[in-house]
DRENDREN-519801 format. One record per residue (C-alpha): residue number from 1; chain; x negated, y, z negated. Coordinates in nm, 4 decimals, always signed. Each point is the difference from the previous one (the first is absolute). Layout:
// residues N
REC  resi  chain         u         v         w
REC   NUM      A         X         Y         Z
...
// end
This chain:
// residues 365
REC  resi  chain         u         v         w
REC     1      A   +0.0000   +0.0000   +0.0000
REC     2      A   -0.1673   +0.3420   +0.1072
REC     3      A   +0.0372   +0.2500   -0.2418
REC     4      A   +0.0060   +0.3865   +0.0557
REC     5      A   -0.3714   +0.1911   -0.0737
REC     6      A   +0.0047   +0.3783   -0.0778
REC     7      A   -0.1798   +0.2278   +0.2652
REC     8      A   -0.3378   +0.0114   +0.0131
REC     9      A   -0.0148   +0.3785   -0.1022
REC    10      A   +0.1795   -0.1044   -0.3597
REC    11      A   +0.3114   +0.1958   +0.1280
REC    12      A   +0.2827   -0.1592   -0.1603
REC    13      A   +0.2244   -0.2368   +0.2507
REC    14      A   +0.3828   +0.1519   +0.0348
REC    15      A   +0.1532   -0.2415   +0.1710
REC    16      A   +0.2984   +0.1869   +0.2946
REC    17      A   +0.2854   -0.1284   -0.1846
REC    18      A   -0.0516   +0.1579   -0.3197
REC    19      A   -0.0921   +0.3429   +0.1464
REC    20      A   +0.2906   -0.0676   +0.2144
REC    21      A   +0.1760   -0.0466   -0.3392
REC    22      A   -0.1507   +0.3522   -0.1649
REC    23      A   +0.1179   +0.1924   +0.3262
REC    24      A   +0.3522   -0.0988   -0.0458
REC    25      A   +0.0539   +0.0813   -0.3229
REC    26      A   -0.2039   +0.3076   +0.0651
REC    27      A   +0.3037   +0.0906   +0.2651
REC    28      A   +0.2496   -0.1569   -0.1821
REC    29      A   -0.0895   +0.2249   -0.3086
REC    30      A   +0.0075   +0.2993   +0.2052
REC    31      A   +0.3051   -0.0454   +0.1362
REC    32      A   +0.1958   -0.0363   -0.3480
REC    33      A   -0.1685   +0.2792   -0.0635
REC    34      A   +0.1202   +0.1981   +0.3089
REC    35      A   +0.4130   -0.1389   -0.0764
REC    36      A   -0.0295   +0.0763   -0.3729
REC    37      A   -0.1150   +0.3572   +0.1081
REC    38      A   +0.2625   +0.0620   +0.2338
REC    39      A   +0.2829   -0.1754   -0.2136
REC    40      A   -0.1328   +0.2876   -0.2322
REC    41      A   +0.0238   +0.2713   +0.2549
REC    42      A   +0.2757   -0.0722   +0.0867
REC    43      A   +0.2128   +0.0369   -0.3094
REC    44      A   -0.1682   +0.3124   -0.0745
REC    45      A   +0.0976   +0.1370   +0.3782
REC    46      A   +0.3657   -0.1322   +0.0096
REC    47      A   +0.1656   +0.2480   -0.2258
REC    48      A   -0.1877   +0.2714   +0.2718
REC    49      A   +0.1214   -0.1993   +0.2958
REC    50      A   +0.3581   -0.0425   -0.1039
REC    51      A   +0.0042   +0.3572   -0.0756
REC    52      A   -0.1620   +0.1187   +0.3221
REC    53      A   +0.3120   -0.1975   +0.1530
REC    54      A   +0.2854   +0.1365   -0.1571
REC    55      A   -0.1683   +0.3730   -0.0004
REC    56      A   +0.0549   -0.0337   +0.4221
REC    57      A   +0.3586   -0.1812   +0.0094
REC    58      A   +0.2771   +0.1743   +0.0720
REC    59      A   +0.2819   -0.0144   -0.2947
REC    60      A   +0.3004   +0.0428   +0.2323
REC    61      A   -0.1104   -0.3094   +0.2368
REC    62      A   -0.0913   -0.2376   -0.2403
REC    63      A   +0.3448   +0.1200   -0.2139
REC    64      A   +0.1896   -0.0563   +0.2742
REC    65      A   -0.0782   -0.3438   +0.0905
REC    66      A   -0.0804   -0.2741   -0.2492
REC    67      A   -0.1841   -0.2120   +0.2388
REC    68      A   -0.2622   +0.2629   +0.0531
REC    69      A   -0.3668   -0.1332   +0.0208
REC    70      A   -0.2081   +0.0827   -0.3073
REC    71      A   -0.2879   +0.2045   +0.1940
REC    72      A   +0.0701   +0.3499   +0.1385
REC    73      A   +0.2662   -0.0528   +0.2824
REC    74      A   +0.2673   +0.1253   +0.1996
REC    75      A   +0.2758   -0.1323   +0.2088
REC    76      A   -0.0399   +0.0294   +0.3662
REC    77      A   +0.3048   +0.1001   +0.1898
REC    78      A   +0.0082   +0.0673   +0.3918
REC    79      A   +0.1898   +0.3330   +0.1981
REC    80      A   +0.3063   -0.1120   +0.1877
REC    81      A   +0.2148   +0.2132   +0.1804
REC    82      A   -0.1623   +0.3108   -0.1940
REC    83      A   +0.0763   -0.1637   -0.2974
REC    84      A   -0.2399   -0.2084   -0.2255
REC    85      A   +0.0719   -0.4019   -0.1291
REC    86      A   -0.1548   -0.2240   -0.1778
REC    87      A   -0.2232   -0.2882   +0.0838
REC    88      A   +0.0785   -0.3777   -0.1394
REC    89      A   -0.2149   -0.2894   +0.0438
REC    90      A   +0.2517   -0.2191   +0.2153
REC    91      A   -0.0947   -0.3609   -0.0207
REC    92      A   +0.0826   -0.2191   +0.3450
REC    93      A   -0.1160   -0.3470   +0.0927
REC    94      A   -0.3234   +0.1211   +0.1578
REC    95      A   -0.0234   +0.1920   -0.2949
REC    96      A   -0.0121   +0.3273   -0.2076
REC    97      A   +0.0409   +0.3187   +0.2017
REC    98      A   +0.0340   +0.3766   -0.0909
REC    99      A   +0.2825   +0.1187   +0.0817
REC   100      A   +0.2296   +0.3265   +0.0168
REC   101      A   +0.3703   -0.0067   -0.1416
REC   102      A   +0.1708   +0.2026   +0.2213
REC   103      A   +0.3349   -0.1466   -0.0969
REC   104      A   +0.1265   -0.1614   -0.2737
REC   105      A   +0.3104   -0.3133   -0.0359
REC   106      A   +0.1215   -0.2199   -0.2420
REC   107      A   -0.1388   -0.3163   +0.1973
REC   108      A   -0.1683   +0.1122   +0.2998
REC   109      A   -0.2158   +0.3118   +0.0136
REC   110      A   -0.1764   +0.2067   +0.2958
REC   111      A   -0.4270   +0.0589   -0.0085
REC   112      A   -0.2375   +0.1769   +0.2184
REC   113      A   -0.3143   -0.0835   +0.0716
REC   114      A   -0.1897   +0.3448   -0.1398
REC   115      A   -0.2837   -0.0540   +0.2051
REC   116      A   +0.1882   -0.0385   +0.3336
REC   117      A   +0.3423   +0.2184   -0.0687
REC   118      A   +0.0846   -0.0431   +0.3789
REC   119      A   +0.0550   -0.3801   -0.0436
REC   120      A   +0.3528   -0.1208   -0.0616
REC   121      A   +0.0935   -0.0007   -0.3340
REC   122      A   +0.0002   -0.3798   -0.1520
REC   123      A   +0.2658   -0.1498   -0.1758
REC   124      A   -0.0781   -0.1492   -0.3763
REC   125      A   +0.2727   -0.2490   -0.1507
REC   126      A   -0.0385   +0.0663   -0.4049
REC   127      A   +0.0848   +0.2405   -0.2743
REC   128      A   -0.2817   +0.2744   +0.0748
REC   129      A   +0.0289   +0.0938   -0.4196
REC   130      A   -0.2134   -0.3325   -0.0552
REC   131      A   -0.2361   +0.0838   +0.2423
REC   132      A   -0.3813   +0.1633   -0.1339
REC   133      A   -0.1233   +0.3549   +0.0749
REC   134      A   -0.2774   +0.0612   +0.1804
REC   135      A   -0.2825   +0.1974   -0.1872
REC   136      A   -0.3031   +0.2004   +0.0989
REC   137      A   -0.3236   +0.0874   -0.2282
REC   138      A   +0.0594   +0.4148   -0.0276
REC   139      A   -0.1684   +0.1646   -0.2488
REC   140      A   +0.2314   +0.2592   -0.1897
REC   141      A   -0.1516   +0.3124   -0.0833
REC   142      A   +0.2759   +0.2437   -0.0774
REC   143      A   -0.0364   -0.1129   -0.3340
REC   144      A   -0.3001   +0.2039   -0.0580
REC   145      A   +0.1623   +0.2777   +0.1260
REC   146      A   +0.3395   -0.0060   -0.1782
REC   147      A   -0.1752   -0.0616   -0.3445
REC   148      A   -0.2128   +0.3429   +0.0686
REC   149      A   +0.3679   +0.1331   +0.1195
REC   150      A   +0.1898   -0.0734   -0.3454
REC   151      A   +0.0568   +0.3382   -0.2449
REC   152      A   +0.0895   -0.2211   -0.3196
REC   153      A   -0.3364   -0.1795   +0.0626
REC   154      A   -0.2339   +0.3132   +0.0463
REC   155      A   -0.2897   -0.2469   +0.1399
REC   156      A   -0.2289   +0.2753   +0.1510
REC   157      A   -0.0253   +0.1626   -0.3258
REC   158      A   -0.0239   -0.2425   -0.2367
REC   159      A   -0.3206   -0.1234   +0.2336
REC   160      A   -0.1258   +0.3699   +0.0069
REC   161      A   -0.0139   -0.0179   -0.3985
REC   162      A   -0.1391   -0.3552   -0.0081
REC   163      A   -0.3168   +0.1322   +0.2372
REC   164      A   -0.0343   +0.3081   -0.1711
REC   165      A   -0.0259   -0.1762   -0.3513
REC   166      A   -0.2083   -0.2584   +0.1230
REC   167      A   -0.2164   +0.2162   +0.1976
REC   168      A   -0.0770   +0.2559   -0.2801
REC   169      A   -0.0853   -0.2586   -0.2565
REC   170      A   -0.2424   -0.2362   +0.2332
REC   171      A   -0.1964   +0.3352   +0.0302
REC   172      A   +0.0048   +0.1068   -0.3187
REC   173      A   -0.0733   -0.3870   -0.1418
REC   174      A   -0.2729   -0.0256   +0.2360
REC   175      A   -0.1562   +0.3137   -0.1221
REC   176      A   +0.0270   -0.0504   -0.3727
REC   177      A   -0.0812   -0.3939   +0.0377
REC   178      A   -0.3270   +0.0945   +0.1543
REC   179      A   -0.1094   +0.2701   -0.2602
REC   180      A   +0.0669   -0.2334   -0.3060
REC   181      A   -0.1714   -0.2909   +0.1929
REC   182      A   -0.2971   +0.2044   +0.1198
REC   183      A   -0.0426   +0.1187   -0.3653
REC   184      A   +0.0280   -0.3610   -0.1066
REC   185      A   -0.3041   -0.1414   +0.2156
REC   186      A   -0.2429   +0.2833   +0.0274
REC   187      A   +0.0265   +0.1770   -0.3332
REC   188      A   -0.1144   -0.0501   -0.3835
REC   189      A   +0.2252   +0.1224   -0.2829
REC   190      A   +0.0680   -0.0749   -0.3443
REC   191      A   +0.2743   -0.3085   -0.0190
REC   192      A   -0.0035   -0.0790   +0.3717
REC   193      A   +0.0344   -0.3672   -0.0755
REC   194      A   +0.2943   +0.0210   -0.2184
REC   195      A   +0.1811   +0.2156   +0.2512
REC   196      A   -0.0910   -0.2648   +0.2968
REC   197      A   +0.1584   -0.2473   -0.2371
REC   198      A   +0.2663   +0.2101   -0.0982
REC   199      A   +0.0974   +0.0708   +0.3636
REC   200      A   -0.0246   -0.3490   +0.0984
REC   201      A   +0.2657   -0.0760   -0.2906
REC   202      A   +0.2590   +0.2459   +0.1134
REC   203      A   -0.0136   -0.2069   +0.3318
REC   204      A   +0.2139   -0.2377   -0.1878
REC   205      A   +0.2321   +0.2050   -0.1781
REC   206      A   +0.3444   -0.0228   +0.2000
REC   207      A   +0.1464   +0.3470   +0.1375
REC   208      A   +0.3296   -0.0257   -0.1897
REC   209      A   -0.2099   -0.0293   -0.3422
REC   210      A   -0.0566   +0.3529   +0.0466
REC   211      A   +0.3040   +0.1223   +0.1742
REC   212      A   +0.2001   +0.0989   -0.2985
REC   213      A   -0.2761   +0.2564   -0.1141
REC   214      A   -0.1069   +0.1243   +0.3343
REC   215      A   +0.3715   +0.0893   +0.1016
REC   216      A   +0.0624   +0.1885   -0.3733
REC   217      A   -0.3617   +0.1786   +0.0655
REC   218      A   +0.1558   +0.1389   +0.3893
REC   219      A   +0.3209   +0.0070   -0.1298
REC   220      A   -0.1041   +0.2702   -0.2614
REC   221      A   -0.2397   +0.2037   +0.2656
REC   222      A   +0.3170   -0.0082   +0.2132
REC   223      A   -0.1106   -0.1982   +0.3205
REC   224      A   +0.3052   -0.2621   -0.0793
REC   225      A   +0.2282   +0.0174   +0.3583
REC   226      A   -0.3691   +0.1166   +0.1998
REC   227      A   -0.3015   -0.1855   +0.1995
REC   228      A   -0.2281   +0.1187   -0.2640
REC   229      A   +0.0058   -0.3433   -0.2459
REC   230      A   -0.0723   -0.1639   +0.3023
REC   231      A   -0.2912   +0.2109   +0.1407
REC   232      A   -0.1865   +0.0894   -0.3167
REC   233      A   -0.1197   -0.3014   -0.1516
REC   234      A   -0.2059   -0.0325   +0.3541
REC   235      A   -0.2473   +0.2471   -0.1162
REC   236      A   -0.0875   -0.2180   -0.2932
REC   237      A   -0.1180   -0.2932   +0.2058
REC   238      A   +0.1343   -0.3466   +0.0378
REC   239      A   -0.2138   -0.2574   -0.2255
REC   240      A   -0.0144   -0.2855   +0.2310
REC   241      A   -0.1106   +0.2978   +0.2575
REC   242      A   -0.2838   +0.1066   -0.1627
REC   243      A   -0.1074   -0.3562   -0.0982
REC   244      A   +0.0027   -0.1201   +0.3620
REC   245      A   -0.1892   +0.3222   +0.1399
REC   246      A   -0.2514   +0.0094   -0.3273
REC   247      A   -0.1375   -0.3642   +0.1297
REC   248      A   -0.0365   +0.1299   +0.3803
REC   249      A   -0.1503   +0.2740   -0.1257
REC   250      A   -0.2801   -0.2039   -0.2547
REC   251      A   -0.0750   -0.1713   +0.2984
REC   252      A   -0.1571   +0.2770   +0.1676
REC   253      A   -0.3795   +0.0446   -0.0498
REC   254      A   -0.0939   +0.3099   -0.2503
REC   255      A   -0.2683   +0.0925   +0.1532
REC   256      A   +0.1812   +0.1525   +0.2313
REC   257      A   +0.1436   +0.2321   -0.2250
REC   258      A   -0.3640   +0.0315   -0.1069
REC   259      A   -0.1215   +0.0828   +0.3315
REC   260      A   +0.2559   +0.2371   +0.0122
REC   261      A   -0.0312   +0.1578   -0.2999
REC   262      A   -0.3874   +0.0810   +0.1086
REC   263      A   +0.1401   +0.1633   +0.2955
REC   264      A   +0.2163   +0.2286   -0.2047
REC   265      A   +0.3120   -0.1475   +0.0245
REC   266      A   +0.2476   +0.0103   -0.3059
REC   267      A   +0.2671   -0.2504   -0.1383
REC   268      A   +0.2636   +0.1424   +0.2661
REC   269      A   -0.1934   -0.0480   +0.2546
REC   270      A   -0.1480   -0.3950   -0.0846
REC   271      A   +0.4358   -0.0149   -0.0310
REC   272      A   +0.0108   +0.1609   +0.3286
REC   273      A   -0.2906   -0.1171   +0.2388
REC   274      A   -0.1059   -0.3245   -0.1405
REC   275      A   +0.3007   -0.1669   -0.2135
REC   276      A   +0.2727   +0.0793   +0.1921
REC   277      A   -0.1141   -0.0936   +0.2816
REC   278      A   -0.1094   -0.3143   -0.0570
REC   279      A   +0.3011   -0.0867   -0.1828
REC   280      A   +0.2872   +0.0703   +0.2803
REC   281      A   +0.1055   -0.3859   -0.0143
REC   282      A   +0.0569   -0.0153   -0.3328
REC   283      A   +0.2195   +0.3725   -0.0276
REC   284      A   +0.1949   -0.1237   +0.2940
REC   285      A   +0.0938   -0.3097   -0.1909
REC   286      A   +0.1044   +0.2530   -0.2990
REC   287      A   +0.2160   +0.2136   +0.2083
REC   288      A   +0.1795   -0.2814   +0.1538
REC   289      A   +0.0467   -0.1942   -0.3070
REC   290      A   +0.1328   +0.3216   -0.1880
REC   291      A   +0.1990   +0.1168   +0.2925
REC   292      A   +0.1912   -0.3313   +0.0326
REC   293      A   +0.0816   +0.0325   -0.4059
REC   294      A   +0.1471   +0.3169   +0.0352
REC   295      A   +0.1720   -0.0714   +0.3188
REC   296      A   +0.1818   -0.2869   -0.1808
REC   297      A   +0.0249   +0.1186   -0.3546
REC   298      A   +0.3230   +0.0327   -0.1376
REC   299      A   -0.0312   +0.0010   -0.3788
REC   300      A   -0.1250   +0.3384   -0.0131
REC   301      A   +0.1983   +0.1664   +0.2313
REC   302      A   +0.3049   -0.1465   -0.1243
REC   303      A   -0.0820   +0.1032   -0.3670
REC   304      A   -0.1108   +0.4104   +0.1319
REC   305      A   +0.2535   +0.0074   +0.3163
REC   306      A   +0.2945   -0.1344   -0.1503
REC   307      A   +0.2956   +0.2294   +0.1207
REC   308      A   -0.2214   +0.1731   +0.2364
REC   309      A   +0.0824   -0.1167   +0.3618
REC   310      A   -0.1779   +0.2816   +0.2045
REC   311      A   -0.3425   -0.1187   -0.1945
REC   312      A   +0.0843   -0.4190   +0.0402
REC   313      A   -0.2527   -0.2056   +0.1216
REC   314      A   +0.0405   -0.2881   +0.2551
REC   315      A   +0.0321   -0.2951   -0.2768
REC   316      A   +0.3130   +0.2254   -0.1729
REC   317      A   +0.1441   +0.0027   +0.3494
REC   318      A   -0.0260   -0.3932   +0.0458
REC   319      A   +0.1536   -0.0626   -0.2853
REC   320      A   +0.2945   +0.2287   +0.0702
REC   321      A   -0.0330   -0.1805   +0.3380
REC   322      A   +0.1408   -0.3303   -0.1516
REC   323      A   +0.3550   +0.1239   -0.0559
REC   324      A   +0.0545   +0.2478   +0.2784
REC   325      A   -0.1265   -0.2599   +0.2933
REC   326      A   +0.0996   -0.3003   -0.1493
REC   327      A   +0.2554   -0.0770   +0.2994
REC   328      A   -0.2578   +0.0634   +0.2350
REC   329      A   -0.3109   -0.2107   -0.0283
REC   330      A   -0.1531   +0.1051   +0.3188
REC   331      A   +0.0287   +0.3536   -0.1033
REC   332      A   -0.2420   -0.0907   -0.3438
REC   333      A   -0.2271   -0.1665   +0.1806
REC   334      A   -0.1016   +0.2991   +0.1932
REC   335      A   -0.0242   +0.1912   -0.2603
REC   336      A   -0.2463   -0.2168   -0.1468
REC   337      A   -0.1757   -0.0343   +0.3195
REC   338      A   -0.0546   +0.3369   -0.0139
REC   339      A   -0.0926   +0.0426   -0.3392
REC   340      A   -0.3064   -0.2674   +0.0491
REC   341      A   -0.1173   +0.1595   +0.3198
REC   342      A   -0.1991   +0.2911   -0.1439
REC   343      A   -0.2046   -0.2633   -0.2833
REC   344      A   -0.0476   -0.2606   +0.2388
REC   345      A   -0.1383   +0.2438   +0.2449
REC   346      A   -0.2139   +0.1666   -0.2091
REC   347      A   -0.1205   -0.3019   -0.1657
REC   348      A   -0.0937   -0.1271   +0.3734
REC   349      A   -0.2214   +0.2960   +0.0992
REC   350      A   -0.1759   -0.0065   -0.3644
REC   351      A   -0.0362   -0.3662   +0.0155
REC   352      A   -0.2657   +0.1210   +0.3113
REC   353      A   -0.1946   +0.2582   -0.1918
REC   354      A   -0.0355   -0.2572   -0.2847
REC   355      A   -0.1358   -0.3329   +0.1871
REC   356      A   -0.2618   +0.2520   +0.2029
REC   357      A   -0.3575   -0.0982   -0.0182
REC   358      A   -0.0668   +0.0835   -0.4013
REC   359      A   -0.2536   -0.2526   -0.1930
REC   360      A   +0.0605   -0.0862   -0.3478
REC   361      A   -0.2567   +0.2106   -0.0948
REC   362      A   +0.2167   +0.3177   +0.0990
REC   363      A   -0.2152   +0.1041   +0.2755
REC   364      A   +0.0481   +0.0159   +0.3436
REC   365      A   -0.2862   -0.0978   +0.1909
// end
């Protein structure tokens, strides 16, 4: 019996079968990996999906016929004699044809051939009330348009406050965030570690711990019905903020400040000519990530706008949203189409600025 020798090189013999073996799990692996992912996906993307549909059907057509397909459609219909009909899918023995009803029986019905009106019209033995419209994919977008159109919803303000409001305190949070953090990683003082762990703690401390005494403190300086409460407490940074940007800005080199310093420069301008620009990634991430809270809070304004409509911000409106277009689902769906379109757009042209070409180290090279 001949029995199998390694190579002479002392590389270990694989025989083909096993590595055939490893490959297939190899792919097999990968492609569980590749459902499970997707499986995942997709139940995060099907609440956007189904509301994407609804936001561009048409309430009247899918009201007024219950077997109306669940994606955006409409019933096609034909002109006849200057007037318009419907279509029906007619089934015959050679099978299923589209079909105009151009006039209607109790057992035997006329149809026209829409594509061919000249044709004579065919005769159809049946009840034509069992028969199936025929539907075509068509995109509704007056429901943009009537939502912008309705008084009692007031949609073009209410967005005009949300920007403002969320404008004005991404600037001002981006400013403020960047002076504590830049004083946090380039300067000595007395008790700088407990105030880093201080400020670390107060990441943890739940908004509505505080909102008691923070609405009797405005409420007594008379801000209580104004954008004030909501615009102030920017200017004395965001914790988690000035954590993130104090580690991007520790991992920039001091000697540049150093070198900087020998050339003259001051604090303001390291901030200015060296920090800041080094650090864009990182702010961007800041304003979007502050941005998006204040385009979707609705605690606060709720608590400081409460009986205020001309100051509401877009999360008031949805809720007053649920009762007033209850009956009309494609109606609310727009609206929330609309009132995702300005985060998810920003968040797309950020998303570029903050996967450019930055090392970890903070420096472009």
């Amino acid at each position: 019996m001949s029995t199998l020798s390694p190579p002479s090189n002392g590389t270990p013999y694989t025989s083909p079968g096993s590595f055939l073996n490893k490959e297939i799990r190899n792919l097999t692996g990968r492609a569980t990996m590749f459902m499970v992912a997707c499986i995942v996906i997709s139940v995060f993307l099907l609440p956007m999906a189904y509301t994407v549909i609804v936001a561009f059907r048409s309430d009247a057509s899918f009201q007024a016929s219950p077997n109306a397909p669940w994606w955006p459609a409409r019933a096609s219909t034909a002109i006849y004699n200057g007037q318009e009909v419907p279509i029906y899918l007619v089934p015959f023995p050679t099978g299923i044809r589209n079909l105009a009803l151009i006039e209607r029986g109790r057992d035997d019905s006329l149809f026209l051939d829409p594509l061919d009106p000249t044709l004579t019209p065919i005769k159809w033995t049946g009840s034509w009330r069992v028969l199936d419209r025929d539907w075509q994919f068509a995109p509704y977008t007056g429901n943009f348009s009537e939502v912008f159109a309705r008084d009692d919803l007031n949609l073009q303000r209410v967005l005009s406050n949300s920007i403002i409001i969320a404008v004005v305190s991404v600037i001002l949070d981006v400013i403020s965030c960047t002076l504590v953090a830049y004083g946090y990683s380039r300067f000595r003082f007395p008790g700088k570690a407990f105030l880093s762990v201080f400020l670390i703690a107060t990441i943890m401390l739940p908004v509505q711990v505080t909102a008691i005494a923070r609405f009797w403190f405005f409420n007594r300086l008379g801000w209580f019905g104004t954008w004030i409460p909501l615009l102030v407490p920017s200017l004395f940074a965001n914790a988690f903020d000035v954590f993130l940007l104090r580690q991007f800005f520790l991992s920039i080199p001091k000697e540049l400040d150093e070198a900087a310093v020998i050339d003259g420069a001051g604090p303001a301008r390291i901030l200015w000519s060296i920090i800041i620009p080094n650090v864009w990634p990182v702010i961007t991430a800041v304003a979007i990530f502050h941005f998006l809270f204040k385009w979707n809070d609705f605690f606060e304004p709720l608590i400081y706008l409460f009986g205020n409509e001309k100051l509401q911000t877009l999360p008031l409106m949805m809720l007053k949203l649920q009762n007033t277009l209850a009956s009309s689902p494609s109606l609310l769906m727009a609206t929330i189409i609309i009132a995702v379109a300005l985060p998810v757009t920003i968040f797309l042209v950020g998303n570029r600025q903050f996967m450019r070409g930055v090392v970890t180290t903070g420096i472009e090279k």
